[in-house]
C-alpha positions in Angstrom: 1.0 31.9 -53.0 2.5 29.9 -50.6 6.0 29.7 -50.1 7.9 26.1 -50.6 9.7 25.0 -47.1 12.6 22.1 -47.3 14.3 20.4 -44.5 17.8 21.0 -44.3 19.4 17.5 -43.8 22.9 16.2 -42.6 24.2 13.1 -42.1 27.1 12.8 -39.5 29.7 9.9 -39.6 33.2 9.8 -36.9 34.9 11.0 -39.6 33.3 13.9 -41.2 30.1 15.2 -42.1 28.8 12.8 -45.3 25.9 14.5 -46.7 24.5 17.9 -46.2 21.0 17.9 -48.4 18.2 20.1 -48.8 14.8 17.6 -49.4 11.5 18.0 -49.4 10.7 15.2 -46.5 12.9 12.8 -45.3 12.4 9.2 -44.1 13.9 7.9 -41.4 14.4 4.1 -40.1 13.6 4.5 -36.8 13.6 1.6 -34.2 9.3 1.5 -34.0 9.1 2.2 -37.8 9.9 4.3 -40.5 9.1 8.2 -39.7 8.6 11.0 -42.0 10.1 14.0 -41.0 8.2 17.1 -43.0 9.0 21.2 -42.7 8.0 22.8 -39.5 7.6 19.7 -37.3 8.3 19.5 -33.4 11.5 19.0 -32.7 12.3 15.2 -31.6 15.0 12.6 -31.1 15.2 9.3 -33.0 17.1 6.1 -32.4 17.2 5.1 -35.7 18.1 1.1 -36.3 20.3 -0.3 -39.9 17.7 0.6 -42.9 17.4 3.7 -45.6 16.8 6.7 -45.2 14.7 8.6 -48.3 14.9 12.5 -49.3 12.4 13.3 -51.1 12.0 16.5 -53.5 16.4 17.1 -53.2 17.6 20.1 -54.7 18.2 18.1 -57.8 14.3 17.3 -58.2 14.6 13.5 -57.4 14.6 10.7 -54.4 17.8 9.9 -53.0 18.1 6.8 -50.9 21.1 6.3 -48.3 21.7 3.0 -45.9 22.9 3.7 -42.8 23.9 1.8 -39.8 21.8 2.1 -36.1 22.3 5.6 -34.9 20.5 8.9 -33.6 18.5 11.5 -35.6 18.0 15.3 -34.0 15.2 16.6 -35.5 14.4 20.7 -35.0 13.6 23.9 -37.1 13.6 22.5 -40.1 16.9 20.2 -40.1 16.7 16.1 -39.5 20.4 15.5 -38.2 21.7 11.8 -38.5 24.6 10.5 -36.2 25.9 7.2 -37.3 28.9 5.2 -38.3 27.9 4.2 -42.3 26.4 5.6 -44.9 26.2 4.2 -48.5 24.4 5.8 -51.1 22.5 3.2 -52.9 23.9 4.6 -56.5 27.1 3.6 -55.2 26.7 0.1 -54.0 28.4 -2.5 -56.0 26.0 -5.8 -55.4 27.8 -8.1 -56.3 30.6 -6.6 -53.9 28.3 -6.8 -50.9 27.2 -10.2 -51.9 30.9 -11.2 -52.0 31.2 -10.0 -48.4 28.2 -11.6 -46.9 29.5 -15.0 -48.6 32.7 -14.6 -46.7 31.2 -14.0 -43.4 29.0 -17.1 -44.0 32.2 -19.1 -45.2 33.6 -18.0 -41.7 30.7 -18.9 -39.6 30.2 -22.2 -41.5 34.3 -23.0 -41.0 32.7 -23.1 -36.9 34.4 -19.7 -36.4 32.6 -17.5 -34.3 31.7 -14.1 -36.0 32.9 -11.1 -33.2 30.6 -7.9 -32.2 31.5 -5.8 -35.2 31.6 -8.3 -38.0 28.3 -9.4 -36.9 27.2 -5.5 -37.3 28.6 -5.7 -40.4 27.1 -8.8 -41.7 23.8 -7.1 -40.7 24.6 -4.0 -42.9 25.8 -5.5 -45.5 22.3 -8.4 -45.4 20.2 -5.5 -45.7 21.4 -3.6 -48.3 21.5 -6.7 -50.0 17.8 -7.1 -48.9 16.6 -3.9 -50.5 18.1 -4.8 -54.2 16.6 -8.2 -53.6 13.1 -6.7 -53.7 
């Protein structure tokens, strides 16, 4: 019989620690493609760019699916550890909240008013979570 191994998996905002998982596998948006992080893998670093991340096989028995923002992922013995500045959990996104804030930032840039660093960052977030209930 062969014994069942999970990845232990954390994600990291400023703030605090957000989510500390146990899943089966775990994909990761990285910047040249999505990458699947399984149990006993060499250890690696990841720049990860804005997308979802999927656990697979959680302690609860389903998928869960997170959005982050562009950040770093420390893989090694058995852990994925995820460094970034959001993270949404896809239950919890209100749609029509996130459509109401990418309607803003277009009201702004059509008004002729330049959108700054950040609320471009933002608009970019929030374009594709909106993106991925699209589909």
């Amino acid at each position: 019989m062969t014994e069942q191994v999970s990845i232990f998996v954390k994600m990291l905002i400023p703030q605090k620690p957000l989510a500390v998982k146990e899943a089966q596998s775990v994909i990761i948006p990285a910047r040249n493609g999505p990458y699947q992080v399984l149990p006993r893998r060499a250890p690696a670093m990841k720049l990860l760019c804005d997308g979802a991340v999927v656990l697979t096989g959680t302690d609860q028995g389903r998928n869960e699916t997170y959005f982050i923002s562009a950040g770093i992922a420390k893989i090694r013995d058995n852990a994925c550890t995820i460094l970034t500045h959001n993270v949404v959990k896809s239950d919890e996104v209100d749609i029509d909240d996130v459509r109401k804030k990418l309607a803003a930032f277009r009201d702004k840039e059509e008004k002729g008013d330049q959108l700054d660093e950040l609320e471009r960052k933002k608009a970019a977030f929030l374009q594709m979570i909106a993106g991925h209930f699209a589909k």
